[in-house]
C-alpha positions as CSV (number, residue, x, y, z in Angstrom):
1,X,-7.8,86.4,-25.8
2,X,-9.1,86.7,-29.2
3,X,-8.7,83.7,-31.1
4,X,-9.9,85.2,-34.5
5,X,-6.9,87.9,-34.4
6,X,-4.0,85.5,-33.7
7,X,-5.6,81.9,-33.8
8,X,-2.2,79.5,-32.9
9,X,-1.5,82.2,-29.1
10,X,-4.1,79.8,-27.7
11,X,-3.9,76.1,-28.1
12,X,-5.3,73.5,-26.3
13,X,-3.9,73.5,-22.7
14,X,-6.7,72.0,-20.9
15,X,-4.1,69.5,-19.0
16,X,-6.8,67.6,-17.0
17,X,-9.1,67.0,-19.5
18,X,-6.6,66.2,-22.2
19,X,-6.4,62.5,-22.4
20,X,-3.0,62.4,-24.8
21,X,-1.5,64.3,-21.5
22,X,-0.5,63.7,-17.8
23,X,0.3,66.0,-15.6
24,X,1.6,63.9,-12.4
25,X,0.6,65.9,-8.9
26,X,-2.7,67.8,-8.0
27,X,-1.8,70.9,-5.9
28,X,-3.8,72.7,-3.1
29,X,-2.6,75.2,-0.6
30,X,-5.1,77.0,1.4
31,X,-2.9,80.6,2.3
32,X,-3.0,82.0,5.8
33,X,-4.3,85.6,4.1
34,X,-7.5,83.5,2.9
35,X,-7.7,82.2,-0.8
36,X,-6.3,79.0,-1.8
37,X,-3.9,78.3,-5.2
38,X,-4.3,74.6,-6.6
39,X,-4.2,73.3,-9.7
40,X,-2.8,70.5,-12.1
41,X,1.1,71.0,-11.3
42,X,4.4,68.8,-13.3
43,X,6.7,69.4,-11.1
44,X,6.9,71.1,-6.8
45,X,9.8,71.4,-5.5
46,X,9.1,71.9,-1.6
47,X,12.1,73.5,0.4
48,X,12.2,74.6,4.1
49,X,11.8,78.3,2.7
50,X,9.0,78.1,-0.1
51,X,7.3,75.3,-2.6
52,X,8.2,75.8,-6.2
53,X,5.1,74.5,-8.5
54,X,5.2,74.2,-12.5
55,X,2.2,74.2,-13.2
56,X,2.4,73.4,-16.9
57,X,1.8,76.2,-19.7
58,X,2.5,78.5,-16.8
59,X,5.7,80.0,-15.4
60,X,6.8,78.6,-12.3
61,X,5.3,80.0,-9.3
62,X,7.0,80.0,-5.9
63,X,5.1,80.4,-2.9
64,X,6.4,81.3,0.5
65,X,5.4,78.1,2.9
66,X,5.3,81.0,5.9
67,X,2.5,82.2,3.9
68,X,0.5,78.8,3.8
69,X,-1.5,77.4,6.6
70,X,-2.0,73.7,4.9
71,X,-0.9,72.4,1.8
72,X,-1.5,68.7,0.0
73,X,0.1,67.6,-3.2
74,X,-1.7,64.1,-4.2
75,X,0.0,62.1,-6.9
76,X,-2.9,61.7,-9.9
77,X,-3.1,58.2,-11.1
78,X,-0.6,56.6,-13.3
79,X,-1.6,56.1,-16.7
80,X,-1.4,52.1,-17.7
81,X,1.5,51.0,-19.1
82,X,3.4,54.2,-19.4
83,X,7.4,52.7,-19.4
84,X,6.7,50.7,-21.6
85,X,4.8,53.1,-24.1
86,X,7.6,55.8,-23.3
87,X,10.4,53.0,-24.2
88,X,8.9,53.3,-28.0
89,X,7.5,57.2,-27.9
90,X,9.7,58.9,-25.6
91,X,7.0,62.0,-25.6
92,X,3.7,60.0,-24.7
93,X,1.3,61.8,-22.2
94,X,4.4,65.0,-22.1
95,X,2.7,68.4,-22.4
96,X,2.7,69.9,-26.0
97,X,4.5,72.6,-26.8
98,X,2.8,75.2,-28.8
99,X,5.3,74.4,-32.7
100,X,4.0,70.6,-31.9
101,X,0.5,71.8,-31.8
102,X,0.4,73.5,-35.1
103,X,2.5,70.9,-36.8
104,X,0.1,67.9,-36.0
105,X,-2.7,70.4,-37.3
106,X,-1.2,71.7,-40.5
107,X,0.2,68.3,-41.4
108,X,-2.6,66.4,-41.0
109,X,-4.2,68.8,-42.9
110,X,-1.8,68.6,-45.7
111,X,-2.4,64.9,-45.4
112,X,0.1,63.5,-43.8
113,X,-0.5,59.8,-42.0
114,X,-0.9,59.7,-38.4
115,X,1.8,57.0,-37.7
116,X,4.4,59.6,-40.0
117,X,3.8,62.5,-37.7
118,X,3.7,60.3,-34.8
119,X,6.9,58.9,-35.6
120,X,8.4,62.6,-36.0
121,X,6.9,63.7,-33.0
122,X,7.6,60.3,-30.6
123,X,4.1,60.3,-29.6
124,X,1.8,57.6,-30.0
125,X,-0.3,58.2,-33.5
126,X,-3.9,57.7,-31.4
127,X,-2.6,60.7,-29.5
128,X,-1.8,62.4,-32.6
129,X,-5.6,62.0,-34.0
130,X,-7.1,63.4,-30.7
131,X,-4.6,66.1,-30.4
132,X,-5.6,67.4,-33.7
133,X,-9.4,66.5,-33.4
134,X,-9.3,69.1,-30.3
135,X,-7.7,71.7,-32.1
136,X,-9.6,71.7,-34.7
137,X,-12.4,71.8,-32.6
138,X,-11.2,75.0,-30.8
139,X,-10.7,76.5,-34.2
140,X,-14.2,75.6,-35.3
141,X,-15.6,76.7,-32.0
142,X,-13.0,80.1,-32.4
143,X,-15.1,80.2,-36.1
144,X,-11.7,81.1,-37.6
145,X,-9.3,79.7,-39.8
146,X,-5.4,79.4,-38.2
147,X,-3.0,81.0,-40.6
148,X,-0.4,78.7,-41.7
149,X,3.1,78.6,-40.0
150,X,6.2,77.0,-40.6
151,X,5.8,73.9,-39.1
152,X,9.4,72.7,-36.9
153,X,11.8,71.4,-38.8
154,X,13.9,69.8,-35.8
155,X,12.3,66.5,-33.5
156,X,11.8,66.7,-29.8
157,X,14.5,67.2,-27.2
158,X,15.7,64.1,-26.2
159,X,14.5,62.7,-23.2
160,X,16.7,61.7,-20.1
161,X,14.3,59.7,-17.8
162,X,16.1,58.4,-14.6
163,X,16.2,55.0,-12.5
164,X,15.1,54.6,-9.3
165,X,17.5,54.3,-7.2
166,X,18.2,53.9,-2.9
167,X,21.6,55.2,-1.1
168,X,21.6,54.1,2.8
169,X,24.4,56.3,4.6
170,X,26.0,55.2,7.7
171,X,23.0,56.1,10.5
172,X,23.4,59.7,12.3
173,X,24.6,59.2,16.0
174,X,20.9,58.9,17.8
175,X,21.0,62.1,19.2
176,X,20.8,63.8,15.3
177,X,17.7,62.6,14.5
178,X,15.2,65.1,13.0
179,X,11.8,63.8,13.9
180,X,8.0,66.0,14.0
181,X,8.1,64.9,17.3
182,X,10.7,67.8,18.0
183,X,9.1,71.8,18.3
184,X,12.7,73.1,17.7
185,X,12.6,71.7,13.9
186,X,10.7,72.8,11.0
187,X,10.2,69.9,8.4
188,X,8.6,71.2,5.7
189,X,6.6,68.1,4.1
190,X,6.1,64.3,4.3
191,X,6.1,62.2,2.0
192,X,2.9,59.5,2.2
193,X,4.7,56.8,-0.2
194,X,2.4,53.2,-1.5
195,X,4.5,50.8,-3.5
196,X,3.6,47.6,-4.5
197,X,3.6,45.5,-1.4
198,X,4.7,48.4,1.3
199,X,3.3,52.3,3.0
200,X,6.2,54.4,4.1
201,X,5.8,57.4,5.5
202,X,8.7,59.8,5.2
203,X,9.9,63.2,6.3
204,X,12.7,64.6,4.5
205,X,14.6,67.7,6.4
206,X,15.4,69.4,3.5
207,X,12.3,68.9,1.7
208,X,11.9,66.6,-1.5
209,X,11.2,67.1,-5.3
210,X,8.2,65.5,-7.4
211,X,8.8,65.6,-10.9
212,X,7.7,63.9,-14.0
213,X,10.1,61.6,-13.3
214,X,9.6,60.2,-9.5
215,X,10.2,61.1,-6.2
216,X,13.5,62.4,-4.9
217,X,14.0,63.4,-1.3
218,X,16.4,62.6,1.3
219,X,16.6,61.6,4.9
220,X,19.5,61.7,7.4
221,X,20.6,58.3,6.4
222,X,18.9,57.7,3.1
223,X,18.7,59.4,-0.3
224,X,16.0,57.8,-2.9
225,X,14.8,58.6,-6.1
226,X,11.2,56.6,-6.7
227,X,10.1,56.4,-9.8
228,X,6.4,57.2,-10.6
229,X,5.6,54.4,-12.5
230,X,6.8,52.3,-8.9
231,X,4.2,53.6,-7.1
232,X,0.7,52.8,-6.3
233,X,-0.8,55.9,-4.7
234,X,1.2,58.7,-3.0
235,X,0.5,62.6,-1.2
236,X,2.6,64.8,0.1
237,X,1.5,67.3,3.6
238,X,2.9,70.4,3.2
239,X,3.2,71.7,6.7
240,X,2.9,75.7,7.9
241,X,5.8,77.1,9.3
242,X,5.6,78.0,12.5
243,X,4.4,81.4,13.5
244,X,7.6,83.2,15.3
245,X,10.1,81.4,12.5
246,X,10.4,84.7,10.5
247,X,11.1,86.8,13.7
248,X,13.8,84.5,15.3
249,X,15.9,83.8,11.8
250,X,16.7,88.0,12.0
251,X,18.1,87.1,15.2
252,X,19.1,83.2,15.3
253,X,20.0,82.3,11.9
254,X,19.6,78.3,12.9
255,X,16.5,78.4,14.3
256,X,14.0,75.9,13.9
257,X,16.7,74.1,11.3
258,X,17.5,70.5,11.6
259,X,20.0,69.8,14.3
260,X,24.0,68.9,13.5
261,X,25.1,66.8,15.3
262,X,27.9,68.0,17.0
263,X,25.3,70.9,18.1
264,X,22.9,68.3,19.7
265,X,25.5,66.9,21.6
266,X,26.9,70.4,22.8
267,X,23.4,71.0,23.9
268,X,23.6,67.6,25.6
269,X,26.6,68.3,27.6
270,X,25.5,71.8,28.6
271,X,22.3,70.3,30.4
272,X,24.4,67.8,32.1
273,X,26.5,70.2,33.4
274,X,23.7,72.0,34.7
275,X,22.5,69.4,36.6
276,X,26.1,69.0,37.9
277,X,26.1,72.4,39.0
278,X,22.5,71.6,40.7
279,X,23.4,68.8,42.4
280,X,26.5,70.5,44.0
281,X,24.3,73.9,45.2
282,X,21.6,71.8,46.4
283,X,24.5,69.7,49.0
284,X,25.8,73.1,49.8
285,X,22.2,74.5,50.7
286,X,21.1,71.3,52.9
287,X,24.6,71.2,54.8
288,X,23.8,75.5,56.1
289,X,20.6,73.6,57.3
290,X,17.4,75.7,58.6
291,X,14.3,77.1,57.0
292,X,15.4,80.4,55.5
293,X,18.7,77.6,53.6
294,X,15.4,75.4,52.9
295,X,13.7,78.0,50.6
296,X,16.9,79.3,49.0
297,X,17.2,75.4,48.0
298,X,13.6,75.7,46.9
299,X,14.3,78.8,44.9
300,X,17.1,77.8,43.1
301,X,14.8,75.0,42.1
302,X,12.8,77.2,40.1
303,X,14.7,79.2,38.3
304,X,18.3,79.3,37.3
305,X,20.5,81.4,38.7
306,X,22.7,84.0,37.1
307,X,25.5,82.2,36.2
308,X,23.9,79.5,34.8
309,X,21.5,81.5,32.4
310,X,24.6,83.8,31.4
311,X,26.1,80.3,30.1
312,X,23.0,79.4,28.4
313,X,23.3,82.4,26.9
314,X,26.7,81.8,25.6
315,X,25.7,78.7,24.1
316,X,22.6,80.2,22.4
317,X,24.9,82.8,20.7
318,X,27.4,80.1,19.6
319,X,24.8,78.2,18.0
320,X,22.6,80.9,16.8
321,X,20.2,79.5,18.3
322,X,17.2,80.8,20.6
323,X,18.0,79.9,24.4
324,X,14.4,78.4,25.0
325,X,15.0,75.7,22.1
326,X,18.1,74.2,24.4
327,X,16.2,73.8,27.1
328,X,13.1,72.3,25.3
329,X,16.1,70.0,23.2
330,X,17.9,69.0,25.8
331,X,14.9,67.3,27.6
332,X,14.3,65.6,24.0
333,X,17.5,64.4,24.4
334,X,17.1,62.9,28.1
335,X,13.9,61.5,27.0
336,X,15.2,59.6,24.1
337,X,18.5,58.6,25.5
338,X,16.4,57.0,28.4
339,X,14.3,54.8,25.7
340,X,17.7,53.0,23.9
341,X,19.0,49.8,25.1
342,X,22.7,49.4,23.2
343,X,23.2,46.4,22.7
344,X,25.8,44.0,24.2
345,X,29.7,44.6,23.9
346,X,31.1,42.6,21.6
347,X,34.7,43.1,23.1
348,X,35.3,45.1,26.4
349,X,36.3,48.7,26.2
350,X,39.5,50.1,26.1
351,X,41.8,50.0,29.1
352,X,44.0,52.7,28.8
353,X,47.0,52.1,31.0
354,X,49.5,54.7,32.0
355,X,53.0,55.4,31.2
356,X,53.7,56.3,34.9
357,X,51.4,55.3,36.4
358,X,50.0,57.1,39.7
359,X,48.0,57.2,43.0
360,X,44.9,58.9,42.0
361,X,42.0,57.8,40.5
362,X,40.7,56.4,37.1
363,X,38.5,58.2,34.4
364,X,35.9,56.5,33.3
365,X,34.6,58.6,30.0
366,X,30.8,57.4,28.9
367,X,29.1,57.7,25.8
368,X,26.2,60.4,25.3
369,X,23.1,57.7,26.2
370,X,23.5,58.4,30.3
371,X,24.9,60.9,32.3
372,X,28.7,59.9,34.0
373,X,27.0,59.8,37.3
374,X,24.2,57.0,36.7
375,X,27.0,54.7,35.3
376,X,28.8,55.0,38.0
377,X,26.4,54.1,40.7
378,X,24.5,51.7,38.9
379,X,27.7,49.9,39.4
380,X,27.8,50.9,42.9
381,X,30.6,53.6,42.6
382,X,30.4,57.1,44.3
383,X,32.4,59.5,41.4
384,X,35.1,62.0,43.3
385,X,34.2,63.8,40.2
386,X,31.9,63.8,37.5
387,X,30.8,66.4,34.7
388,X,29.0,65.7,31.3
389,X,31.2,63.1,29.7
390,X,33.4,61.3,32.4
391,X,33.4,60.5,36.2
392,X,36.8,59.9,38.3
393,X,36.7,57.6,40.9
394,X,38.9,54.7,42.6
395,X,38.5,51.9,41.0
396,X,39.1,47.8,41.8
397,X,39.7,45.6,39.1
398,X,36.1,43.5,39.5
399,X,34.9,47.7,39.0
400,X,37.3,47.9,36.1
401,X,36.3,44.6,35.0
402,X,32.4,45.3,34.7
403,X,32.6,49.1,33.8
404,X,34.4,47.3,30.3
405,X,31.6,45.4,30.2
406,X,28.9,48.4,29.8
407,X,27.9,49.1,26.6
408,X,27.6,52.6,27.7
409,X,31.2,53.2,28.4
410,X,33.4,54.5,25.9
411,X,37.3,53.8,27.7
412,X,38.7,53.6,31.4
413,X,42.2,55.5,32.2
414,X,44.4,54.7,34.4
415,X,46.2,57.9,36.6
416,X,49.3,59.1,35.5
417,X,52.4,61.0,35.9
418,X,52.5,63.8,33.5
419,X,56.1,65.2,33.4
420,X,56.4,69.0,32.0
421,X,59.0,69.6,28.7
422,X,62.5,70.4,30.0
């Protein structure tokens, strides 16, 4: 650009250099094509679909994240003091804009006091001096002389500069959980967080924003704002999507998105009823007896068998979801539920008693930590029936008695008479 034809198109935008500025977050993604895009940034906005990075005097850029392989975003240190210096100039270390440039040149120029223009522009007047001592130095180094403008008539914008703040939601049921432990997710960043006093490592589902202001992401039970000035030191990973996430969205629109939790559980159920459905050809296999019965067993060991891949398939589609992630989720699932210990009962569970009461037996419905069937026989009880949620069995009342006791039962029914409408 030539500086001698239209002096004021380039000013001084040298945002890492300039000390009267500060530009918050250092960028760097290294691209899975080859090259790399970094820079000084004010603001990134990292979603599950792309990160959106100001990067000052620039428009904003958005980059694809299933075009990154790595990414970083380091918080650059704090300058000292800067509340309190924004609490009396509102604009202190803020990126000029081009009308602020000129006026600090051609007022100071004209003679106007530093503390004067400072006080129009809510800067600091030491940042005043230097702005216009670099100016003026580009000019001199430009060997020009900047035309005179109209300087603005009208002050800054105002400000709005927000709080921190921390909202705690009720916690997700334990099976809603979105973790990096779990290859059916895609979690696009975490957030490396040093306060005073405390490290938190953080990774928000959704994504989070870093802006001139602070941190704001969210979790599945907590939404935070942190203010920049309340931390000490802070990155941010940006992760690569995986490689087959484009492909599956055409066809499974939820893939690789965090789990709801009604899903999870479906998924759950379904593998529970699976082993069910297991357990019950496996009886019927060993009671036909001999070898040729003995590798059909073994067979359907290996691999499903038609019916039950035709309802995994069914649940796929429901969820939009590719089948191999319920398999690989539901064994997440197991794994976890096997690691929690509820806690004690504070009162026993609900004893439902019938209307009409009849011969039969009782339903005993669980919660989602252990399947029906190891309730019932770690209390010693052989289920008549049992599928993903609830075993039936014949119950005495020291049964009934400890079964209300187990944190892992939800309610006992007693049989009933159902009598039909007219």
């Amino acid at each position: 650009m030539d500086m001698r034809r239209d002096p004021w198109a380039f000013f001084d935008h040298d945002l890492e250099s300039d000390p009267t500025v500060y530009v918050p977050y250092r960028v760097r993604l290294e691209m899975r094509a080859g090259g790399v895009i970094q820079g000084p940034a004010v603001t990134v906005r990292i979603s599950e679909h792309n990160a959106r990075i100001d990067f000052g005097p620039e428009p904003y850029r958005s980059v694809s994240l299933t075009d990154v392989a790595a990414g970083r975003v380091d918080l650059r240190p704090v300058p000292a003091a800067l509340d309190e210096l924004r609490v009396r100039h509102p604009w202190a270390y803020r990126i000029w804009r081009p009308d602020e440039a000129i006026a600090v040149y051609q007022w100071t120029r004209d003679g106007m006091p530093a503390e004067e223009i400072a006080e129009r522009l809510q800067r600091p007047a030491e940042h005043v001096v230097v702005k216009f001592e670099r100016v003026e130095a580009l000019l001199r180094a430009a060997r020009t002389i900047a035309p005179r403008l109209d300087a603005p008539a009208f002050g800054p914008p105002v400000v709005h500069e927000f709080a921190s703040y921390r909202h705690e939601d009720e916690p997700p049921p334990w099976y809603a959980a979105s973790t990096r432990d779990d290859p059916t997710v895609y979690l696009p960043c975490t957030l490396h967080i040093v306060r005073y006093g405390s490290q938190i490592d953080v990774t928000p589902p959704r994504g989070c924003e870093l802006s001139e202001s602070g941190w704001t992401f969210a979790t599945d039970r907590l939404r935070e704002h942190v203010r920049l000035t309340d931390l000490v030191a802070g990155h941010v990973d940006v992760h690569p999507t995986p490689d087959d996430l484009a492909e599956l969205r055409e066809i499974h629109h939820e893939a690789y998105r965090p789990w709801r939790p009604a899903d999870a559980k479906e998924v759950l159920r379904w593998g529970r009823d699976e082993e069910i459905g297991g357990r019950k050809s496996g009886r019927k296999s060993g009671k036909e007896g001999g070898k040729k019965d003995e590798g059909k067993k073994s067979e359907g060991k290996r691999s499903e068998g038609k019916k039950g891949r035709a309802r995994k398939d069914r649940l796929a589609a429901h969820l939009s979801r590719p089948a191999a992630h319920l398999t690989i989720k539901q064994r997440l699932l197991e794994a976890t539920a096997a690691e929690i210990t509820p806690p004690p009962r504070t009162e026993p569970a609900p004893y439902l008693r019938a209307r009409h009461r009849a011969e039969g037996p009782h339903l005993v419905q669980v919660t989602e930590l252990s399947p029906p069937r190891t309730v019932a026989e770690r209390h010693g009880i052989t289920p008549e029936k049992a599928t993903s949620w609830y075993f039936a069995a014949h119950l005495t009342e020291e049964q009934i008695t400890a079964l209300r006791d187990d944190p892992e039962v939800d309610h006992i029914e007693e049989p009933q008479i159902f009598h039909g409408a007219g």
